[in-house]
N, C-alpha and C positions, 0 to 999 in steps of 0.2 A: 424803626428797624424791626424787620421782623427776627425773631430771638432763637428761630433753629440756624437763623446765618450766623452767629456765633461758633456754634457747635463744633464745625469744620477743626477748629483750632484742637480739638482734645478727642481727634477720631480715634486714637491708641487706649484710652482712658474706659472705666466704665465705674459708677455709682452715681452720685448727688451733685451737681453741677449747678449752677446760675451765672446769667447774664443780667445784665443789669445797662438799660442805654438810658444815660443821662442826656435830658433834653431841655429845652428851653422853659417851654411851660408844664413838660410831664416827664416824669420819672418812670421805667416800667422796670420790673424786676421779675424774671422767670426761673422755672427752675426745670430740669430736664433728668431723667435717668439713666436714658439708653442714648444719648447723643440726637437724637431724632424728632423725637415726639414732647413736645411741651407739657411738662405737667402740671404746671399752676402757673399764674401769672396776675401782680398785684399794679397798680397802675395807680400816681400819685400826681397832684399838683407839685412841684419844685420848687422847692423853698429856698429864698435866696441866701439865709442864712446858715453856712458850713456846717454849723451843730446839729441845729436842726435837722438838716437834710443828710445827713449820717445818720442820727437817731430814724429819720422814714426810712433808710433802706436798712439799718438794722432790722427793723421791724419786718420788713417787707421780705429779707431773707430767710427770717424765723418763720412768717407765713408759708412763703412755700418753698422751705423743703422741708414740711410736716416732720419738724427734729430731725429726720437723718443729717448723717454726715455728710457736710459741705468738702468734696475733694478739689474742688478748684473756683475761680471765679474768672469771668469775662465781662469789662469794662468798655460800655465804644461810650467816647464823647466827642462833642461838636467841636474839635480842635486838636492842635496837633501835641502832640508828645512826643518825650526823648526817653525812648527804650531803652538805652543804655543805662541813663541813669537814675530812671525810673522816674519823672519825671513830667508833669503837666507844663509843657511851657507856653502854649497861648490857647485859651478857651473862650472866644470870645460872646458865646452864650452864659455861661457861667465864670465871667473872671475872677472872680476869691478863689478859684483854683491855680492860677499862673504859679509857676515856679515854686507847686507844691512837689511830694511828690506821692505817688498813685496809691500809698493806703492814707489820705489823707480822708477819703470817704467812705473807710469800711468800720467795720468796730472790733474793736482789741480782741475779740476772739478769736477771726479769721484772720489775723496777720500773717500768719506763720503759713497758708495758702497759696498755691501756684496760683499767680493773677496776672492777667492778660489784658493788657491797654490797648488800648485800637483808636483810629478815627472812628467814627459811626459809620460813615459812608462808605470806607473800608470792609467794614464788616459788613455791611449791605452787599458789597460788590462780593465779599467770598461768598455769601449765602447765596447770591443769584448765582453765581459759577457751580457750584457746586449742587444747589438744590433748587433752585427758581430756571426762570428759563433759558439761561447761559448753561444746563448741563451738559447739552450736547456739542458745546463750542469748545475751542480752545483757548481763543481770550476774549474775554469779557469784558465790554468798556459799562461803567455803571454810574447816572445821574440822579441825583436824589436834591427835589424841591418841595423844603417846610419852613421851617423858623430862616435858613438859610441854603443855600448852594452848596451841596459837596457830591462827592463822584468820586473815580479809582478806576485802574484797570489793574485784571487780573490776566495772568497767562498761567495755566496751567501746565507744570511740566511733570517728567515722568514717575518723581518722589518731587513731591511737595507743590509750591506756588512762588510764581512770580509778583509782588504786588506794587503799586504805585498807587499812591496815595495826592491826587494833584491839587487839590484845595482849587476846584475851577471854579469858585463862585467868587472868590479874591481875585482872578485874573483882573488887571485892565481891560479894558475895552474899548472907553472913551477916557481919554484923559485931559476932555476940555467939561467934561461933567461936575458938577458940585455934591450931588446926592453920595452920601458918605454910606457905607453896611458897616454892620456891629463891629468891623477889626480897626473902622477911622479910615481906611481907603476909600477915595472918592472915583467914578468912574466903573465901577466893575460890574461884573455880568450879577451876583446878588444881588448888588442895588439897584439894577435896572428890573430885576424881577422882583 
């Protein structure tokens, strides 16, 4: 994910900001000032153990936001979440996350933080809509191939965004196939790629 496609989400805001896209084998954590412009950015192997990998991105927010103050944070992970209840409920890159819920990976200091949960792919697709080369459209269909398959579309409307979030690399495809992807579905367009 590139980390000024976060950004979209706190256009009203302005000071100390980080994104943070948890990944399969890497961890990256940025921080941004003015909404736009990346100012640091720390990149880690992902530790499969929860403690652990809390303690890295403690660390890794202390790096960069050179001590100022942290006014918000933005989270995309490879899986889907329940915004209402604040909630991770299937991660299948990272599953000791399932049915945590979303400060389960920050550290006690930043609790109290507007935090914003995303799919990954999601936030790829607002960042291409908005600053990659979906700006000049008005909806955005968006595919992203790494560790897995995911995508989104965005429509932009005249205050705010339309998003969809379609987890297309979980679709069937073939349902006489055996090759299973990370969520145990057999058949699908991930597992064929």
């Amino acid at each position: 994910m590139e980390f000024h496609h976060a950004v979209i989400i706190w256009y009203y805001l302005s000071s100390m900001y980080i994104a943070i896209d948890l990944g399969k084998s890497s961890t990256r954590v940025a921080s941004t000032l003015d909404l736009v412009e990346i100012h640091k950015i720390s990149k880690f192997s992902t530790d499969e153990n929860l403690e652990t990998e809390k303690k890295l991105i403690s660390d890794a927010i202390y790096e960069v936001s050179d001590g100022n103050t942290v006014e918000a944070i933005a989270l995309g992970i490879p899986g889907v979440v329940d915004k209402e209840n604040r909630k991770f409920i299937k991660c299948a890159n990272y599953p000791v996350l399932n049915g945590l819920g979303f400060l389960a990976l920050l550290p006690e200091t930043l609790k109290g933080l507007k935090i914003v949960v995303e799919n990954d792919a999601a936030l790829g697709a607002l960042g291409e809509a908005y600053f990659g080369s979906g700006k000049d459209y008005t909806v955005v269909s968006y595919l992203t191939l790494s560790s897995g398959v995911g995508g989104a579309r965005v429509k932009k409307l005249e205050k705010g965004y339309d998003l969809i979030n379609a987890e297309p690399g979980h679709q069937v495809i073939c349902e006489k196939d055996e090759v299973s992807d990370k969520s145990g579905l057999v058949g699908t367009l991930e597992s064929f790629c």
